[in-house]
C-alpha positions, 0 to 999 in steps of 0.5 A, a space after each residue: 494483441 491479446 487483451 486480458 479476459 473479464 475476472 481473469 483469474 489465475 493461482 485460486 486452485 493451487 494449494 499454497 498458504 495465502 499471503 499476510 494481512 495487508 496491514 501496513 502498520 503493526 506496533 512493535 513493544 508498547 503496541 503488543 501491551 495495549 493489544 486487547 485481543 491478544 492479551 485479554 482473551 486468552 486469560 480473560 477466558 480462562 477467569 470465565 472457566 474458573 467462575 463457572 466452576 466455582 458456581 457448579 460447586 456452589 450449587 452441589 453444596 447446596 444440593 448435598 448434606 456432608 463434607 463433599 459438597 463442601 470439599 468441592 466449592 473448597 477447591 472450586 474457589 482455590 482453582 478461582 484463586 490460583 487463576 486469580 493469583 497466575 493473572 495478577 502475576 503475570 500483570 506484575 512480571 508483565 508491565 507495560 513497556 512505557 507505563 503511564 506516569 502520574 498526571 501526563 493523561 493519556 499522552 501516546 508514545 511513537 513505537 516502531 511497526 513490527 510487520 508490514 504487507 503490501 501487495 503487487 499486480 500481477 504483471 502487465 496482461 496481454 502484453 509481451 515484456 519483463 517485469 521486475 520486483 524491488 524490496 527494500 528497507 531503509 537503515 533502522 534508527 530504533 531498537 528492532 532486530 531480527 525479523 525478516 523479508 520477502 515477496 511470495 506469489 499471491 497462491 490459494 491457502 494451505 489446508 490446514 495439518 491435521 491436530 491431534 485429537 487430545 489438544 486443541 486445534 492451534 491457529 494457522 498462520 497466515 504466511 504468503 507462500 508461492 505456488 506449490 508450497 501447501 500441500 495438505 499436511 505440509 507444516 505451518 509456516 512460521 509467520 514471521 519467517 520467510 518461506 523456505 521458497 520465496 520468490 524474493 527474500 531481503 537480506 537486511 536493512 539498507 540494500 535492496 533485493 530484485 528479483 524477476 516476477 511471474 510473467 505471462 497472462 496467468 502469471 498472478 500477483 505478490 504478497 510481501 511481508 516484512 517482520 521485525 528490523 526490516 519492517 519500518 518504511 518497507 517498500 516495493 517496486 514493481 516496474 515492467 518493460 514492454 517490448 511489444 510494438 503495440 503498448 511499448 513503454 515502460 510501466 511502474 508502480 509502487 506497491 500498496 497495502 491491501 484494502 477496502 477502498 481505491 481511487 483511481 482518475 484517468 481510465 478510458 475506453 475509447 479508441 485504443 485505450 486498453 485499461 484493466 482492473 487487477 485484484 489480487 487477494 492475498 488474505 485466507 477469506 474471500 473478497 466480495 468486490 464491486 466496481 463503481 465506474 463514474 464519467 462526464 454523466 454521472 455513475 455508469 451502472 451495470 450489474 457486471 461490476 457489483 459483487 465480484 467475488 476474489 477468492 483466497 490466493 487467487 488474481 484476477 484482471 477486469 477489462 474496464 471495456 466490459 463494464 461500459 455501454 460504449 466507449 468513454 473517454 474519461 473515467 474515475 474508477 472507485 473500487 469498494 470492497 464489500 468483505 475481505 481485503 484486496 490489492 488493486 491496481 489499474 494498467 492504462 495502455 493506449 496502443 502505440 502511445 504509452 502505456 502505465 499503471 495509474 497509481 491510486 488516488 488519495 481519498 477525496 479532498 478539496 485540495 490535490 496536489 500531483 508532483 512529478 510533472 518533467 519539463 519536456 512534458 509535450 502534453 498533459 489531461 486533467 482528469 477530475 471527479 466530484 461527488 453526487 453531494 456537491 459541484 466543484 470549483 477549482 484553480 489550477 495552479 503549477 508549483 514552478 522554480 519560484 512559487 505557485 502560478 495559474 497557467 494562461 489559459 488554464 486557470 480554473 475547471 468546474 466538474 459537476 456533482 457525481 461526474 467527471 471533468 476533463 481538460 487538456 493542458 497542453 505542453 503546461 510545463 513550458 520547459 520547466 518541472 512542475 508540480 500542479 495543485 487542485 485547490 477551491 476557487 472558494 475556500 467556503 466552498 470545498 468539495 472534496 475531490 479526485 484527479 489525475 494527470 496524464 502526461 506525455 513526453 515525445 522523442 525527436 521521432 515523434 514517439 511517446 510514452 504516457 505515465 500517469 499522476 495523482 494526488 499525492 500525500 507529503 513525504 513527511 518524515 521519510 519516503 522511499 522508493 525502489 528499483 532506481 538504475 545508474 543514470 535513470 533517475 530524476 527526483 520532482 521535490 515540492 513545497 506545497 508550503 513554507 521553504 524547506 530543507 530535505 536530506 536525499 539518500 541513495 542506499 547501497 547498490 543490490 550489488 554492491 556500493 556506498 550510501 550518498 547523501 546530499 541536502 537540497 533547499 526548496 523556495 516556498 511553493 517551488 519545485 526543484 528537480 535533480 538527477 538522483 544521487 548515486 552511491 559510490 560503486 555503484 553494483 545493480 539497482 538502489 533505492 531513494 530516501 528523502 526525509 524532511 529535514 525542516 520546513 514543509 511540508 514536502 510531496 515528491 515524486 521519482 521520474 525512471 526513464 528508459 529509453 528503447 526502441 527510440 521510445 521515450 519510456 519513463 514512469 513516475 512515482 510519487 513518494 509518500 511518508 513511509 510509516 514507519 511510526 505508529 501512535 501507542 496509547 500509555 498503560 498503566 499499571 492496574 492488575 485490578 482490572 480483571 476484577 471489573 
């Protein structure tokens, strides 16, 4: 097998305009009035012009006898005053969207986001197979409209057109574009439109799009950006099948934000494990990236992993096996990104016995919660990480059909400060589904912490496949995920607290269909698990919403399986609140503040 080269790099020198900020979360109406940088600049620079003229006039006035001098701070002091008169006009023809009312404080506002990034991988290196994308965005309930969406290949940045001498250089807008589309001189694209050669464009709300990916070892990775009604709870899915004998399986991961911090528990490179870092950066900047690799003793040091640099539109894949002196069975891998933003995933194949992405961890915290585990489940790692600061003490706990239990034999695990600890769970599940919580065995003593879970299903032939599972962040008020097939689909729902009620929803098939819904009720600490509702007409994939209706809180997880080849392929995602919402702080109405 050919196994993916060390800071592999692929589309850092083709000319094309780099993708979006990753920014999940852009506030719509109220959140372009409290936007600082957009609105104060501009006009606050242009008060700044007409105060240094004023005092140029002064000083000549002062300087000369006659009426020019005076004529000059004249009409320097009118053009301070038209200014004056133009801000405070647009303060009152502009007011806020949701002034601030007499007494409330500074009560904040819910507003809808206006655009939202993620970024995908590149597709599954030194493997032969298939890879998919899936966009999709659940029907709005607020008032945005228009707006668009789209998946372009991460590609170098344009070169900017050239500006006429006369009038000042406008800003370039950063679009993601494929390969190909910037060549020098080539227009700017509109940021909130899709490029006229998109890999993949949504059309609307409420149906997905699919569409293959880049494939081979120099494919690179995507940007996606979604602007205006279709940005609220916009999600991606990539999902790819590997055909080779050597890592077939199944791998899957939705799509995330770029950033300046990932966790990932569960990497290795021992025996036959083949795990690699991909970095894709779809910013106009360069990224400056260090790899910290901890195991059962503590950080692996090695000058390799520290000051990786990610050029604009360019994806790289990291073989972990290069960073470690030696083989280590268990390992936390935390990227930390010194400048710029980047997207990171982790792919774990361990030869002819499963393969898939391991999903980013949620930030340290003393209490983990991993939902998704299946019933047939034939074995099971934990994989924990604690701080230098600090030892952890944890109990293992499985969410079952009736509430939370401690599995016999399983019921605590100590990892120690700075390293990692591991433990197999065996077949836990005891033909039930599962969630497993991490909490302390002392609630005086929370360490904060990272997991992982890997889990096996094996066929009647003995062959298996492996996903991997982390801690998770509830569903709250909705969650989605993609790229779900006709009689593949299971949902894992639990709650990690009080009963709750949850409404399901399966959009449109991207071929065709009718939306279904249905309602299920979760005991206290339970986890209940079924097949995934389908719309009716069913024509190409769907998407999964689930919304918590009361109760709570809620994780969940998707298991998609797959089988091939005799191969039990599966992979599991776990569904986290979608975001769609975002905080705006109330305005009042206060032209004097250009006075101040």
């Amino acid at each position: 097998m050919k196994k993916p080269a060390f800071r592999k790099k692929s589309g850092a020198g083709e000319a094309a305009e780099p993708a979006g900020p990753a920014v999940a979360a852009e506030p719509s109406g109220p959140a372009r009035t409290s936007r600082p940088g957009r609105g104060r600049g501009p006009l606050a620079g242009r008060a700044g012009g007409a105060g240094g003229a004023g005092r140029a006039g002064g000083a000549e006035g002062a300087g000369a006898a006659g009426s020019g001098g005076a004529a000059k701070t004249t009409q320097s002091l009118l053009a301070a005053a038209v200014v004056l008169a133009a801000v405070f006009g647009i303060a009152q023809v502009r007011p806020p969207a949701a002034p601030a009312k007499a007494g409330t404080g500074a009560a904040a506002t819910t507003a809808q986001v206006e655009r939202t990034s993620v970024v995908c991988p590149q597709p599954v290196q030194g493997l032969t197979g298939s890879t998919t994308l899936t966009a999709y965005t659940p029907p709005g309930t607020g008032s945005a409209t228009g707006g668009a969406g789209w998946l372009s290949d991460a590609a170098a940045p344009a070169v900017p057109a050239a500006q006429p001498t006369t009038a000042p250089a406008a800003p370039a807008a950063a679009t993601p574009a494929p390969t190909g589309s910037g060549a020098p001189g080539a227009p700017v694209q509109d940021k909130n439109a899709a490029p006229a050669d998109a890999r993949l464009t949504v059309p609307k709300p409420g149906t997905p799009a699919t569409g293959p990916a880049a494939n081979g070892d120099a494919a690179p990775g995507t940007g996606a950006v979604a602007t205006g009604a279709l940005a609220p709870g916009f999600t991606v899915t990539q999902t790819t099948v590997v055909t080779e004998q050597r890592g077939l399986g199944l791998s899957g991961l939705t799509c995330t934000p770029a950033a300046t911090s990932f966790w990932f528990a569960g990497a290795s490179t021992a025996a036959d494990r083949v795990d690699y870092l991909s970095l894709v950066n779809t910013e106009s900047a360069a990224a400056v990236v260090d790899i910290k690799l901890y195991g059962d003793k503590g950080l692996i040091d090695n000058d390799a992993a520290n000051g990786i640099t990610v050029s604009p539109g360019s994806s790289q894949a990291v073989l972990l096996s290069t960073l470690t002196k030696g083989a280590v069975a268990d390992l936390a891998v935390h990227v930390v990104v010194r400048s710029g933003r980047v997207g990171a995933a982790l792919h774990a194949a361990d030869g002819g016995k499963g393969a898939d992405w391991v999903p980013a961890s949620d930030a340290p915290a003393p209490v983990q919660v991993m939902p998704g585990l299946p019933a047939d489940t034939a074995s099971a790692r934990l994989v924990v990480w604690a701080p230098p600061e600090d030892d952890a003490d944890l109990k293992i706990q499985l969410s079952g059909k009736n509430g939370w239990f401690s599995p016999a034999g399983n019921e605590s695990i100590h990892v120690k400060a700075g390293m990692v600890a591991a433990v197999d769970l065996g077949k836990l599940t005891r033909d039930e589904v599962a969630g497993l919580r991490l909490s302390p065995s002392d609630d005086k003593h929370r360490t904060p912490v990272v997991a992982g879970l890997r889990v096996d299903r094996a066929a009647a032939n003995g062959k298996t496949d492996a996903a991997w599972l982390t801690g998770s962040d509830p569903v709250g008020a909705r969650a989605t995920v993609a790229d779900n097939r006709a009689g593949a689909s299971t949902l894992y729902l639990t709650s990690s607290g009080e009963a709750a009620t949850v409404r399901v929803t399966a959009s449109a098939g991207s071929g065709g269909g009718t939306p279904a819904t249905k309602e299920v009720q979760l005991p206290a600490g339970g986890t209940v698990a079924l097949p995934a509702p389908e719309p009716a007409g069913l024509n190409g994939v769907f998407a999964l919403t689930v919304e918590t209706v009361s109760g709570g809180p809620v994780v969940a997880a998707r298991m998609l399986s797959l089988p091939a080849k005799d191969v039990p392929m599966f992979t599991v995602q776990a569904l986290r609140d979608d975001r769609s919402t975002v905080k705006v702080p109330q305005a009042g109405q206060d032209p004097g503040v250009v006075l101040r």
